[in-house]
C-alpha positions in Angstrom: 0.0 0.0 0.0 1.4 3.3 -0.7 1.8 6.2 1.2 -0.9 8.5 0.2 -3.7 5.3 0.1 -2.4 4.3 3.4 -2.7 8.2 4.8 -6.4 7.9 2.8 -7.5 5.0 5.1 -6.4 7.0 8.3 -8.9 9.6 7.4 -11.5 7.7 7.0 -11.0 5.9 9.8 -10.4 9.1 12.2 -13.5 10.4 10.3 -16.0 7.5 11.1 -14.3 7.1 14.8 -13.5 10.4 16.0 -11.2 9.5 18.0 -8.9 6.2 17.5 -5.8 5.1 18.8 -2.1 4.9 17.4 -2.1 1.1 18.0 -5.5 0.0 16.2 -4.2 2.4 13.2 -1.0 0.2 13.0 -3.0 -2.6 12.9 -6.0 -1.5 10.8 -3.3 -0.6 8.0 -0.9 -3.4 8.7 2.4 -1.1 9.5 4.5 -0.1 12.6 3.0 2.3 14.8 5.9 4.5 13.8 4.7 4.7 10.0 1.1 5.8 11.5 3.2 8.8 13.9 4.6 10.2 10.7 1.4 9.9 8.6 -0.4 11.5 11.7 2.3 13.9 11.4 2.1 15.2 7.6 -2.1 14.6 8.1 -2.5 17.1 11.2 -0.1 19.5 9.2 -2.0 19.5 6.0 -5.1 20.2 8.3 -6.5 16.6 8.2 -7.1 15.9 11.3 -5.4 16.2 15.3 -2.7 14.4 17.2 -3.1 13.7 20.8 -0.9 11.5 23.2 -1.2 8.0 21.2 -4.0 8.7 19.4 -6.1 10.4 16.3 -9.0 12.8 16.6 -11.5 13.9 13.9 -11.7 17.9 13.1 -15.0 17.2 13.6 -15.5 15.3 16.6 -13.9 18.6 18.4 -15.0 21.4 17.1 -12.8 23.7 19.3 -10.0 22.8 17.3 -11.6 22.9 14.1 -9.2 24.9 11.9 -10.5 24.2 8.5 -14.4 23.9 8.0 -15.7 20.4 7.2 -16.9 21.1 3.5 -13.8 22.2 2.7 -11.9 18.7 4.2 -14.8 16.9 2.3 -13.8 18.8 -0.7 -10.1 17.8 0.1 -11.0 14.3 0.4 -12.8 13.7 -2.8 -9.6 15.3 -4.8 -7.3 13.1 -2.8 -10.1 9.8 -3.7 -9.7 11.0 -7.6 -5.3 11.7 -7.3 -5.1 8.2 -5.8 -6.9 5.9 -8.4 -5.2 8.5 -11.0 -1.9 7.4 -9.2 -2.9 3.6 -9.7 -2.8 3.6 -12.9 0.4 4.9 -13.7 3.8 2.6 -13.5 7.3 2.9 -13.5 8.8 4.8 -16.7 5.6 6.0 -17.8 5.4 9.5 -19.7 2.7 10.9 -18.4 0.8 14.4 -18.6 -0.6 16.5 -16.1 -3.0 19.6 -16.3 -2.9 23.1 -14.3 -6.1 21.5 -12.4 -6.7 21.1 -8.9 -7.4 17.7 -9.3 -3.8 16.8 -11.5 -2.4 18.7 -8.7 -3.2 16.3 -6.1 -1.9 13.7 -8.2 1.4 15.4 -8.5 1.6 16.2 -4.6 0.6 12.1 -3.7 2.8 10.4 -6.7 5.3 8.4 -5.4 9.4 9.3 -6.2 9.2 6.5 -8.7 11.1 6.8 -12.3 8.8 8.8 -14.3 8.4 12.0 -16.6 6.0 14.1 -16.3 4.8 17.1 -18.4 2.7 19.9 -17.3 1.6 23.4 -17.9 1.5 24.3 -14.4 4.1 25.6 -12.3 2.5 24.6 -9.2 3.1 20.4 -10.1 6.3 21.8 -11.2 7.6 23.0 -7.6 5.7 20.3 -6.2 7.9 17.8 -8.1 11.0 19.2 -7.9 11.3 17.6 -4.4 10.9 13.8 -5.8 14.6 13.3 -7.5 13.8 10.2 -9.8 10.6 12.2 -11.8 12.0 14.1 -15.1 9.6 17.2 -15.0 8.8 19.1 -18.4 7.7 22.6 -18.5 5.5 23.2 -21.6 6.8 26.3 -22.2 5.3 29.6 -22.8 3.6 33.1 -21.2 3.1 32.1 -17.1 -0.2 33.8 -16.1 0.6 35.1 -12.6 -3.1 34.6 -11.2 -2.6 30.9 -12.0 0.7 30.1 -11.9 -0.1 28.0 -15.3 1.8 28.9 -18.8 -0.3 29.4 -21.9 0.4 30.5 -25.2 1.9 29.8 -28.9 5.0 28.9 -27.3 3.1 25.4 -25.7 1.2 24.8 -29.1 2.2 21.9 -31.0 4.5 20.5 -28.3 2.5 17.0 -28.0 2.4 16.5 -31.6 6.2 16.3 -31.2 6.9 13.7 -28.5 5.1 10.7 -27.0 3.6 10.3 -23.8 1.2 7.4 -22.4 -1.0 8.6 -20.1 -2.6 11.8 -19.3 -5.1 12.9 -16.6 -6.7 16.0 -17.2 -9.6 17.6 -15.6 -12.8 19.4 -17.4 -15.1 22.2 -16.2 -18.1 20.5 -18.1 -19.1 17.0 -19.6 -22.3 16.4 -21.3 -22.9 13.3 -23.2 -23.8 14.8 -26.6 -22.1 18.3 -26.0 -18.7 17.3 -25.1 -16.2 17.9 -22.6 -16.1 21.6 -22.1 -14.2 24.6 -20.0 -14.3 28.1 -19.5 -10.6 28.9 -20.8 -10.0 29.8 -24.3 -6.3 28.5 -23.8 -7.0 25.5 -21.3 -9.1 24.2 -24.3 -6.5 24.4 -27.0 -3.9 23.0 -24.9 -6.5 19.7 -23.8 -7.4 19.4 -27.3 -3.8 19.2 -28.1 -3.2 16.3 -25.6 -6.2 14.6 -26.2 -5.2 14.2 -29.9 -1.8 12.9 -28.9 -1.5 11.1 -25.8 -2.2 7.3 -25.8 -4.7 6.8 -22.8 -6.2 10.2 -21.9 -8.4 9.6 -18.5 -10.6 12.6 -17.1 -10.3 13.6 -13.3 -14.6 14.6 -13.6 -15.8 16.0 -10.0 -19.4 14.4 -10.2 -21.1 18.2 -10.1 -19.7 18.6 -13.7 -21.4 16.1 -15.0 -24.3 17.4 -17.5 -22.9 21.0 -17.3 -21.5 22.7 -20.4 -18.9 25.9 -20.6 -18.4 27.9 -23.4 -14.7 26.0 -25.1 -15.0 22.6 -26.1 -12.1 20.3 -25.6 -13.5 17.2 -27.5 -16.1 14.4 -27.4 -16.8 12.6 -24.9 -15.9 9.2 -27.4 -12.1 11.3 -27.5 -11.0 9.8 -24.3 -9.8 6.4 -22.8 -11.5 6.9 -19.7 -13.0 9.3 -16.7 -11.9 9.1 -13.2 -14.7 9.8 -10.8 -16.8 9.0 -7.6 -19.7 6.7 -7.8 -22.2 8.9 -7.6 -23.0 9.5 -11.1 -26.3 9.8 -12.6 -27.4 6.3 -13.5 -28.6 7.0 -16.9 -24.9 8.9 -17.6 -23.3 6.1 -16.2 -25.2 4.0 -18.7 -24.8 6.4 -21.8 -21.0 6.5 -21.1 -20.6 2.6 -20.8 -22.7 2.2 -23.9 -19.8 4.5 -25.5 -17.8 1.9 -24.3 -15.7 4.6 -21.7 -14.2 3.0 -19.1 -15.4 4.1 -15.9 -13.4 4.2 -12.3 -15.0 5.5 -9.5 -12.8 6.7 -6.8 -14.9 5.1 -3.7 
């Protein structure tokens, strides 16, 4: 189990328990309590949840010490669920692509310090992989908007029709069935269409809420892409529509 779906588990189970001990963590997730100290460690400073003398408490079994409101840890939670089955899919010596989303940059921050290369318009996954020595990172190139730290522009055009990559996770604003896969950004959506025409396996990172919502840019068709990372929540008839279009479906819990 790695790192980040081990640190998933502890969440959940603070979450459902409120308050659990050191010792049943070690057990529940098979490793020695000192692997559950320094996951309790990076999880109570990324606001997760709180140490106390050999044990775990929920944010919100103690609302005292709530320091980040519960909608936005759910919110955190369901981008971690989507970076860690993103994360499962990709192997050793893969060439993979990343987006300027939130959602690709969960993936970036949980990837393991495996042999990989990664490309990406955004300079946040940039710094965040610059710490992990064994991942090649690839800037595509071009004007860096300063609001969001991603890099747009002719400069990044017509990069992935030059080299190969296997995998990409991307995330959209919008997906309807007949409509497409949409976003807001005149630039994101050049740059998506761009992958998704040259990238092997293209999965989408889809928040469920996007699902039958349409933005102004299209990116592509829905039938464009290998596959669309998501939670099991989905609209049963979409879920049926998509698997009838033969797009393979993996829901994040």
């Amino acid at each position: 189990m790695i790192a980040a779906e081990r640190r998933l588990k502890i969440i959940n189970y603070v979450n459902m328990y409120k308050k659990i001990r050191i010792s049943d963590l070690s057990r529940l997730c098979a490793v020695s309590e000192e692997t559950i100290r320094r996951d309790l460690k990076k999880l109570e400073e990324e606001n997760y949840l709180i140490r106390k003398r050999g044990c775990a408490v929920s944010l919100e079994g103690d609302n005292s010490l709530l320091s980040t409101p519960s909608f936005e840890l759910n919110e955190q939670n369901r981008y971690l669920q989507l970076a860690l089955k993103a994360i499962q899919l990709i192997r050793e010596n893969d060439k993979v692509v990343l987006d300027n989303s939130k959602e690709a940059y969960y993936v970036a921050k949980h990837l393991p310090n495996i042999t990989l290369t990664v490309i990406t318009n955004s300079l946040k996954v940039i710094l965040l992989l610059s710490e992990k020595d064994k991942i090649t990172t690839m800037s595509v190139g071009g004007e860096l908007q300063k609001d969001t730290l991603t890099y747009t522009g002719v400069l990044s055009k017509g990069i992935f029709n030059k080299l190969y990559f296997d995998k990409a996770f991307i995330a959209c604003e919008g997906l309807d069935i007949k409509k497409g896969l949409t976003v807001n950004c005149v630039h994101e959506a050049i740059l998506k269409k761009e992958i998704i025409q040259n990238v092997s396996k293209v999965y989408i990172l889809l928040q469920s809420n996007k699902i039958n919502k349409m933005l102004s840019n299209k990116i592509s068709n829905v039938t464009d892409i290998h596959g669309i990372i998501t939670s099991n929540d989905m609209n049963k008839v979409i879920e049926k529509s998509l698997k009838y279009l033969k797009i393979n479906l993996i829901y994040s819990h």
